[in-house]
C-alpha positions as CSV (number, residue, x, y, z in Angstrom):
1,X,-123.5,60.7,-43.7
2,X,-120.6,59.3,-46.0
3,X,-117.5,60.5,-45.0
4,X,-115.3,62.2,-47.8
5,X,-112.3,59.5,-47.1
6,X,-108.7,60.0,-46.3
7,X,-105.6,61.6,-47.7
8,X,-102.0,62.6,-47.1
9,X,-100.6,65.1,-43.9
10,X,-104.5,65.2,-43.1
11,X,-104.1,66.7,-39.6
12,X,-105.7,64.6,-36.8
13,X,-109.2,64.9,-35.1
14,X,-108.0,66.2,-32.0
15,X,-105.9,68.7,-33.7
16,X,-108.2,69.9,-35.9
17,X,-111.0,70.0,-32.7
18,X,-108.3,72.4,-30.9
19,X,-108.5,74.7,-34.3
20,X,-112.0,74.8,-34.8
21,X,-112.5,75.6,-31.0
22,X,-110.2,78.4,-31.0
23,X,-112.2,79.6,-34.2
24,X,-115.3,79.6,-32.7
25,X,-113.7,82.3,-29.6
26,X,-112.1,84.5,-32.2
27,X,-114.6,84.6,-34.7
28,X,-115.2,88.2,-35.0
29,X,-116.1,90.6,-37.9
30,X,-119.0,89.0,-39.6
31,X,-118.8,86.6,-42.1
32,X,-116.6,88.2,-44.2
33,X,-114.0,88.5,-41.4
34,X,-114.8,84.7,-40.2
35,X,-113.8,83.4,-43.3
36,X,-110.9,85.6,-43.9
37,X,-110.2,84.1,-40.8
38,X,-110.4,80.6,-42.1
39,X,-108.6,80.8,-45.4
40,X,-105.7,82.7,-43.9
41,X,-105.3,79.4,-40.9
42,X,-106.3,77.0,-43.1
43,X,-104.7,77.8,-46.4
44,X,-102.0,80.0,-46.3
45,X,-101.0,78.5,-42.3
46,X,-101.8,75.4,-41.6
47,X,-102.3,74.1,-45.6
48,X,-105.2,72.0,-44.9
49,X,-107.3,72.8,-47.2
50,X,-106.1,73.8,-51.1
51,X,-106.8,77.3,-52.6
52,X,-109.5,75.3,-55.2
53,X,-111.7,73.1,-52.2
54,X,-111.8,76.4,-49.8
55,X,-113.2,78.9,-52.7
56,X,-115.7,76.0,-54.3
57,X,-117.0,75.8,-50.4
58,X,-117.1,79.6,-50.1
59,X,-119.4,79.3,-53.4
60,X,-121.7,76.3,-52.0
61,X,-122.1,78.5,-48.9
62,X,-123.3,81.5,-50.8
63,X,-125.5,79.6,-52.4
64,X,-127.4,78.1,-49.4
65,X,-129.7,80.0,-46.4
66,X,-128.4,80.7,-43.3
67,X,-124.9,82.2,-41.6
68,X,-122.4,81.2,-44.5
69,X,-119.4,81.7,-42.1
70,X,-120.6,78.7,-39.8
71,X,-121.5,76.7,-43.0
72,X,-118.4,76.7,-44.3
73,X,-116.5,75.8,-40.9
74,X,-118.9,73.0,-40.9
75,X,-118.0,72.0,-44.5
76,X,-114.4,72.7,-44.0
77,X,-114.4,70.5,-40.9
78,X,-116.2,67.5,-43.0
79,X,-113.8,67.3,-46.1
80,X,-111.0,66.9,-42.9
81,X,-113.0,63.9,-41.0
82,X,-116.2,63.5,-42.4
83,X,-119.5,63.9,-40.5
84,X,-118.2,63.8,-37.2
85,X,-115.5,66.4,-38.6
86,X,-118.7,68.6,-40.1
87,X,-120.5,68.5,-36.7
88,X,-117.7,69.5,-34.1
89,X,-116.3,72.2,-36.8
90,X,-120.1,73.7,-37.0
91,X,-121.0,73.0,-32.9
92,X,-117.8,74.6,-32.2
93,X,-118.0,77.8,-34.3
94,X,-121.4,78.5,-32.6
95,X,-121.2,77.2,-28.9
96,X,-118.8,80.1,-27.6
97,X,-121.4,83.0,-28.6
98,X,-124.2,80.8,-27.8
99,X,-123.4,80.4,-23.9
100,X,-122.0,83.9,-24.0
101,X,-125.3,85.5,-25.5
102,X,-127.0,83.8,-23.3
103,X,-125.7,85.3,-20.3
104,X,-125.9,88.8,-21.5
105,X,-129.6,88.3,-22.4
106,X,-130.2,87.5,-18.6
107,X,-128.4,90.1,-17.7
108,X,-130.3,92.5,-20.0
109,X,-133.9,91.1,-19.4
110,X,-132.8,90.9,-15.6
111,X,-131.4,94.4,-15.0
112,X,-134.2,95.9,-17.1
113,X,-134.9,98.1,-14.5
114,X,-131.4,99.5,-13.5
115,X,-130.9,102.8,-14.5
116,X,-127.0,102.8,-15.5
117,X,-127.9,99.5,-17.8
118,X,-130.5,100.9,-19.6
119,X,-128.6,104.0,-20.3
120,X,-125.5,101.6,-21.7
121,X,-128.5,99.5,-24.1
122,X,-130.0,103.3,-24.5
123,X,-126.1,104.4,-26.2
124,X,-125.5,101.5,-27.5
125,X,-129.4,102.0,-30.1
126,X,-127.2,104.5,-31.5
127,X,-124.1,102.5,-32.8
128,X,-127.0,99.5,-34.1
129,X,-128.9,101.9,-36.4
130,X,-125.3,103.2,-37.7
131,X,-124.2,99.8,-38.6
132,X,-127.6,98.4,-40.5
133,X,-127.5,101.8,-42.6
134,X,-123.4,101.0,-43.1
135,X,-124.1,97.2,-44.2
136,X,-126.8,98.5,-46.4
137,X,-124.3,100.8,-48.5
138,X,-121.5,97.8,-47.8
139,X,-123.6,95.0,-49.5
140,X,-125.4,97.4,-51.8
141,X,-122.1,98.3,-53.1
142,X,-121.1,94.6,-54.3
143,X,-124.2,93.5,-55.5
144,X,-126.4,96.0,-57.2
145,X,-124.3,96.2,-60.5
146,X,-126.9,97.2,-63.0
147,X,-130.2,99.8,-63.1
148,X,-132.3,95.7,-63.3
149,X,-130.8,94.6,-59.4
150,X,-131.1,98.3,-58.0
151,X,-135.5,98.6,-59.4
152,X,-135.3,95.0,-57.8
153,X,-134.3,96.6,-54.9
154,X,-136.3,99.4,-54.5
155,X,-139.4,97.3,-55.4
156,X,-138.2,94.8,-52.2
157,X,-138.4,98.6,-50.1
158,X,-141.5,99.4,-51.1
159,X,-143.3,96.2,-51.0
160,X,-141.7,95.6,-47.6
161,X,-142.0,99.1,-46.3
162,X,-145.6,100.5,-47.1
163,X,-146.9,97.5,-49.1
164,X,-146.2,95.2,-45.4
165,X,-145.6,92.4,-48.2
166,X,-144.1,89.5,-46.5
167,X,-140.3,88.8,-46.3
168,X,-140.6,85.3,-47.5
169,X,-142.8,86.5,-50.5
170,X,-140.4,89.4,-51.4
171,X,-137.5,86.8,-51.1
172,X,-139.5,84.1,-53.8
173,X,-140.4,87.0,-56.1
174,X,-137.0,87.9,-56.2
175,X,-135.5,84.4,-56.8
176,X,-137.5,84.0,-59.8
177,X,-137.0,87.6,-61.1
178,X,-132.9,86.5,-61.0
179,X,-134.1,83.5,-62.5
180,X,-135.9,84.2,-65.5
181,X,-134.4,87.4,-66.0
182,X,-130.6,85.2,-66.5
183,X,-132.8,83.1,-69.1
184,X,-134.0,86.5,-71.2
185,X,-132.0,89.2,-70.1
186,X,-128.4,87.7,-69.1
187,X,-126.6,91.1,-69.3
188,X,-128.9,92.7,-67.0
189,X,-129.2,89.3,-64.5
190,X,-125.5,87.8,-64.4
191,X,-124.8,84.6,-62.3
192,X,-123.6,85.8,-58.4
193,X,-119.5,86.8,-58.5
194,X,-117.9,82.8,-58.8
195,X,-114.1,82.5,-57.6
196,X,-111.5,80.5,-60.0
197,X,-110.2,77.1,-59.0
198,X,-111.3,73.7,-59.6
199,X,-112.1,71.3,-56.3
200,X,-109.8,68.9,-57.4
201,X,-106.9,71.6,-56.6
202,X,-104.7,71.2,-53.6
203,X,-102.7,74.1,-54.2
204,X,-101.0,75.1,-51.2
205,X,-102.5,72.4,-48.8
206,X,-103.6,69.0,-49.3
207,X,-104.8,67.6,-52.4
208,X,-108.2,65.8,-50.8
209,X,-109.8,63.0,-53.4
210,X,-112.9,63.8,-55.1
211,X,-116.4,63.3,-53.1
212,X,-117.8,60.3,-55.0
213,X,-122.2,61.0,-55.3
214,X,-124.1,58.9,-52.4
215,X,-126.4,56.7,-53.9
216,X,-130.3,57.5,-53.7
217,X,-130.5,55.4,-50.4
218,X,-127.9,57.6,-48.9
219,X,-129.4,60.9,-49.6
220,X,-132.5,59.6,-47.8
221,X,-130.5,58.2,-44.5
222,X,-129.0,61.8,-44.1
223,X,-132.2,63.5,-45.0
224,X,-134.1,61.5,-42.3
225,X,-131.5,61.7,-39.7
226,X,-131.5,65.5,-40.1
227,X,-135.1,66.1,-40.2
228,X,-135.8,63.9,-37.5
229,X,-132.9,66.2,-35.1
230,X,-134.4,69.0,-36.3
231,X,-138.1,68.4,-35.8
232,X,-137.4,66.4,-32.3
233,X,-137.1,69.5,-29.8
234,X,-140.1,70.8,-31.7
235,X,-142.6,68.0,-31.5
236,X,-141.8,67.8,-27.9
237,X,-142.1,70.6,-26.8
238,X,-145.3,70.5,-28.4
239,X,-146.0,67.0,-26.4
240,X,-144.4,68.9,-22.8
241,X,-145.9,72.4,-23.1
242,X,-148.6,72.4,-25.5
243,X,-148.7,73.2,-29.3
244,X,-149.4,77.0,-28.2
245,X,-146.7,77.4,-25.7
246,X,-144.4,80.1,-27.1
247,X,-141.7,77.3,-27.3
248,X,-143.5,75.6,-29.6
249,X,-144.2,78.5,-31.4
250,X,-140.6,79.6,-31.7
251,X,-139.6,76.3,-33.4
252,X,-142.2,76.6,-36.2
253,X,-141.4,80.1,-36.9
254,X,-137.7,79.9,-37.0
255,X,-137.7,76.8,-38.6
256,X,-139.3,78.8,-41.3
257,X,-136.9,81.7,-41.4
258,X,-133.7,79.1,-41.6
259,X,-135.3,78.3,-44.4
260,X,-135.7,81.7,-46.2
261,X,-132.3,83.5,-44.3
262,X,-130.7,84.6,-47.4
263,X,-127.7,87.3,-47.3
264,X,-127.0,86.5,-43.7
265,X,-128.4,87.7,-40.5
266,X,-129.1,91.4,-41.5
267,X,-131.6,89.8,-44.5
268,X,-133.4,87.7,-41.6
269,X,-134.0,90.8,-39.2
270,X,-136.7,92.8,-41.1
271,X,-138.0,89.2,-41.3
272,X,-138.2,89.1,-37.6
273,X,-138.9,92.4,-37.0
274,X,-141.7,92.3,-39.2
275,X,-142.9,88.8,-37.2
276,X,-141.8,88.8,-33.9
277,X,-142.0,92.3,-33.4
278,X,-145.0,93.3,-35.0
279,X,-147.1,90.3,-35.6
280,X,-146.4,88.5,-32.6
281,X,-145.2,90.6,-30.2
282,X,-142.5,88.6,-28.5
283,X,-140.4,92.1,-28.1
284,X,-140.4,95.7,-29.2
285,X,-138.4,97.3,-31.6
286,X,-135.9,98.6,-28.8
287,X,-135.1,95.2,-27.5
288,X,-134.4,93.7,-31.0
289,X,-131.7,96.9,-31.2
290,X,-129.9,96.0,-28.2
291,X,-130.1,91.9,-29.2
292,X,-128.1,93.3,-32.2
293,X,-126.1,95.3,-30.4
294,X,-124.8,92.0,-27.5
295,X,-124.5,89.9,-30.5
296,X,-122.2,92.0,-32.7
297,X,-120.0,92.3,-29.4
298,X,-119.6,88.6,-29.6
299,X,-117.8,86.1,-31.9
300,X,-119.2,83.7,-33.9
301,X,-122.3,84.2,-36.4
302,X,-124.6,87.8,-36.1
303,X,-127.8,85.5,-36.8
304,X,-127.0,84.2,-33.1
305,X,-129.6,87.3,-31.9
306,X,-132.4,84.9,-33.0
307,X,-131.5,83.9,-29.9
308,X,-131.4,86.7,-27.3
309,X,-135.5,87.5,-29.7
310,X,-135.9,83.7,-28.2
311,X,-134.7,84.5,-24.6
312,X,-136.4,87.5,-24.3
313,X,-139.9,86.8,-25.7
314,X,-140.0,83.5,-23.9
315,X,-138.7,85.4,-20.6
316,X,-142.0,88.2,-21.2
317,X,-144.7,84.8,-21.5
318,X,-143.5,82.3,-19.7
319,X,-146.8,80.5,-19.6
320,X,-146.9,78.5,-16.3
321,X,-142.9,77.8,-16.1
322,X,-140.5,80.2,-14.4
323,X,-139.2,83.3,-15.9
324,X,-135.4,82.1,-16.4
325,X,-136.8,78.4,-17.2
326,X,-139.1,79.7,-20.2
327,X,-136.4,82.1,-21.4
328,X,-133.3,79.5,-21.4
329,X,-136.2,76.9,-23.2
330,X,-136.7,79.7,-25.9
331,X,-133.0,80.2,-26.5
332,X,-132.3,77.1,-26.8
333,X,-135.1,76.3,-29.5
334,X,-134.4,79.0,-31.3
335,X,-130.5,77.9,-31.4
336,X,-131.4,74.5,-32.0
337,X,-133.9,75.5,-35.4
338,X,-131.5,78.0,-36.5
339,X,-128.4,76.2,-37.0
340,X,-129.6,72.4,-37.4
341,X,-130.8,73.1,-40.7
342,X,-127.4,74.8,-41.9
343,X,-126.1,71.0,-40.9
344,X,-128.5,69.0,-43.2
345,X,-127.8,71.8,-46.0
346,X,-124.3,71.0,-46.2
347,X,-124.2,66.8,-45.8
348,X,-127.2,67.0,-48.3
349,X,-125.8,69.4,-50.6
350,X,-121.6,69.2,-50.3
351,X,-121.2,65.9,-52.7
352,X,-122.6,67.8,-55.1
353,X,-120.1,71.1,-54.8
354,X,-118.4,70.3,-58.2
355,X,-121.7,71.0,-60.1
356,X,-122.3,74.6,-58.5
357,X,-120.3,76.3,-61.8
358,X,-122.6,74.3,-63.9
359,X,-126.3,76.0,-62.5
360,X,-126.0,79.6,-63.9
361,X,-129.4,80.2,-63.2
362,X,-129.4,79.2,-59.9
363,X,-126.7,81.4,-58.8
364,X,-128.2,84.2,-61.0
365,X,-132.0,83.5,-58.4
366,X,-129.4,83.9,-56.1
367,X,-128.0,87.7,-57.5
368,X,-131.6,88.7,-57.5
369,X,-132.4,87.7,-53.9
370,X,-129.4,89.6,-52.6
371,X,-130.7,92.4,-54.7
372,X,-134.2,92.3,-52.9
373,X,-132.2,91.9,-49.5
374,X,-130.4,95.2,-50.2
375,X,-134.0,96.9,-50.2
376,X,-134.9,94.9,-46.8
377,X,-132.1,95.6,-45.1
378,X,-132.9,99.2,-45.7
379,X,-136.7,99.0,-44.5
380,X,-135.1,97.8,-41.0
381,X,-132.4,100.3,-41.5
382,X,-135.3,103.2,-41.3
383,X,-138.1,101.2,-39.4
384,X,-134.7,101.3,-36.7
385,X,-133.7,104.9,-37.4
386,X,-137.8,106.3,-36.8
387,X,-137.7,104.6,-33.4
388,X,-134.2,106.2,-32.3
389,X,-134.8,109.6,-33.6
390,X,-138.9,109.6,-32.5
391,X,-138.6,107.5,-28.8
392,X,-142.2,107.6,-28.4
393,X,-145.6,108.7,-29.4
394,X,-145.9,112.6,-28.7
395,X,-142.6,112.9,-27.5
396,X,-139.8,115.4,-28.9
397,X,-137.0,113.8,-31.6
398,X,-134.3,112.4,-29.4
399,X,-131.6,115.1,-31.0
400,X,-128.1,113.2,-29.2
401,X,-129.0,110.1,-29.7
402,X,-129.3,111.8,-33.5
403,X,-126.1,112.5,-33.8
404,X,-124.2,109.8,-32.1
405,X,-125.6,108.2,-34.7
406,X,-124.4,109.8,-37.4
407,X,-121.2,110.3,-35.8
408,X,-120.7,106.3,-35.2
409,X,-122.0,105.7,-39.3
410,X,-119.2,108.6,-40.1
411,X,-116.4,106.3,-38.1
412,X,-117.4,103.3,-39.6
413,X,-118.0,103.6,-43.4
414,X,-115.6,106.8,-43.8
415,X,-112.8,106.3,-41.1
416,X,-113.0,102.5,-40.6
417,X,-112.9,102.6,-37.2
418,X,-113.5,99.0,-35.2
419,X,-117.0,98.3,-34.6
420,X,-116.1,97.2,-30.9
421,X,-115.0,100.7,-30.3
422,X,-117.6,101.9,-31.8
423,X,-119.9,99.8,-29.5
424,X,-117.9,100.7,-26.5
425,X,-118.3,104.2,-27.1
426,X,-121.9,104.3,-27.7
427,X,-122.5,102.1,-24.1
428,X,-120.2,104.6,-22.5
429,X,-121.1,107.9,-23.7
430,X,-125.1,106.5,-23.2
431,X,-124.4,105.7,-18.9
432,X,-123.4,109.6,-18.8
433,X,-125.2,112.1,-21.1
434,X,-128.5,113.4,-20.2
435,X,-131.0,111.7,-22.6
436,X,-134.5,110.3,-21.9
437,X,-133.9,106.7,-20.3
């Protein structure tokens, strides 16, 4: 993994390790907020980074599946130091909320059966449903810009709601959609939003030297090396627990969603939903709400629920090993397969950031996938909102949990309230009003 050289007022490792470590614990607000976060302490702050390098990462980023935020901390951090740089800017920006998750997972799959917790997870269903229906409006808003990306859209609902059509499928279909559509109709398929500023342009931090392009050989060494980290914990826990221990299972099928994650972590939960939920059925529906709900109350990347659906389902079939053992094993796999591909991504693809203006089609695959996510986001949007309102089979609709709701989705897209409050409300006012626990 060649590192990108050296340059003037570069700050020093260690320095740059306290930074990214303090990013990784104040990391809140999504990724929108995360790299706010980044370019205000890193440009405009600190002047590490120029204007021109930041905004060519940000595109690269977009470009690429997976958390973007974390991808670009792990970007950011290789341009500074190289590969060790990459690797302790990405580690960092995820360890915090990984070991923090963790231990609210255990609490929730260990208090299960207390009555005042599942009253908070029961309150807090209601602030989860009102934030997917929010970032459903949020990212519809900035990226169906034509009557072409909103019928892509509701053709992704459809297919994905009644149709049952696979996520990776819809995902493919509408890639190529963006793509060909760019080649015919370039007016009704434009290339994704692309921010001014060469690489090359230090403005307001330091002016880093151009990447040179690894030769052949290279691209190979850092393809193997990645592969081989990311395909070790798999192939033995095939080896240790069998290749149908739900480990094992885990790391094949998130392997395959890091693979397909486009549009962040909200475009990867009807995925899961649709798998692990329904298919497989690691958890219910109610349990993937309250994952969502823990990992929005924590910093770092929202994807990080993959997790807590690793924890819990492994925690429910343990196979032969203990509860906790199995659980922490699942976790951990899904972390591992989650995030180590982001890694590869970016040493593979980074040299090669100068080139990203030149691919209009590519970026316009990319306005038609975030079209089709729009629509997917909103299947898990409802499929969310049916269990709230309609608890269970037979029962009545679940009328307070209604309108806390509505009353949480009112706060956040019309009043802007914090989604922390919002969260703390809905755990509160769920421990004390009389609703079916």
């Amino acid at each position: 993994m060649d590192p990108p050289g050296g340059a003037e007022r570069i700050p020093g490792f260690r320095e740059a390790v306290a930074f990214w470590a303090k990013l990784g614990l104040i990391s809140f607000g999504g990724p929108a907020g995360q790299i706010a976060i980044m370019h205000r302490e890193l440009v405009e702050t600190k002047r590490w980074i120029g204007e021109g390098h930041f905004l060519h990462a940000v595109n690269l980023c977009m470009l690429l599946p997976g958390p973007e935020a974390q991808q670009l901390a792990t970007y950011l951090g290789w341009r500074l130091h190289g590969a060790k740089g990459g690797v302790v800017a990405g580690g960092l920006f995820i360890l915090p909320s990984a070991l923090l998750l963790l231990g609210l997972s255990w609490l929730y799959i260990a208090g299960g059966n207390v009555p005042w917790l599942a009253g908070l997870f029961h309150g807090l269903s209601a602030a989860v449903v009102a934030v997917v229906f929010e970032a459903v409006g949020r990212i519809g808003k900035r990226a169906l810009r034509g009557p072409a990306l909103w019928a892509v859209a509701a053709g992704a609902f459809a297919l994905i709601f009644w149709g049952k059509v696979s996520f990776v499928l819809i995902i493919a279909l509408a890639g190529l959609i963006g793509f060909f559509g760019h080649a015919w109709f370039p007016a009704l398929f434009p290339p994704a939003n692309r921010h001014a500023g060469g690489a090359g342009d230090g403005a307001g931090g330091i002016r880093l030297p151009a990447v040179p392009l690894r030769s052949v050989g290279g691209y190979l060494r850092v393809a193997a090396i990645g592969l081989a980290l990311w395909w070790a914990p798999v192939m033995a826990s095939s080896i240790w627990l069998g290749p149908e221990s739900i480990q094992t299972r885990m790391g094949l099928f998130f392997s395959k969603a890091a693979l397909v994650t486009f549009g962040g972590a909200y475009a990867v939960l009807p995925y899961v939903a649709q798998e692990a939920v329904e298919a497989h059925g690691w958890l219910t529906h109610d349990q993937m709400m309250s994952g969502l709900a823990l990992a929005e109350t924590t910093p770092g990347p929202l994807i990080m629920v993959l997790q807590f659906v690793g924890f819990v389902g492994a925690w429910q079939a343990p196979g032969g090993l203990d509860p906790l053992l199995s659980g922490v094993l699942g976790a951990m796999m899904t972390t591992w397969v989650t995030f180590l591909p982001s890694f590869l991504f970016v040493f593979l693809l980074g040299p090669q950031v100068e080139r990203l203006g030149e691919l209009p089609k590519l970026s316009a695959a990319l306005t038609g996938i975030t079209a089709a996510v729009v629509g997917v986001i909103l299947n898990l949007a409802v499929t969310l909102g049916i269990h709230v309102v309609w608890p269970g089979a037979g029962q009545p609709p679940d009328l307070p949990l209604v309108l806390l709701a509505v009353a949480s989705f009112v706060a956040l897209h019309r009043f802007r309230v914090n989604l922390l409050w919002v969260i703390a409300v809905c755990g509160f006012l769920g421990l004390f009003l009389p609703w079916p626990h």
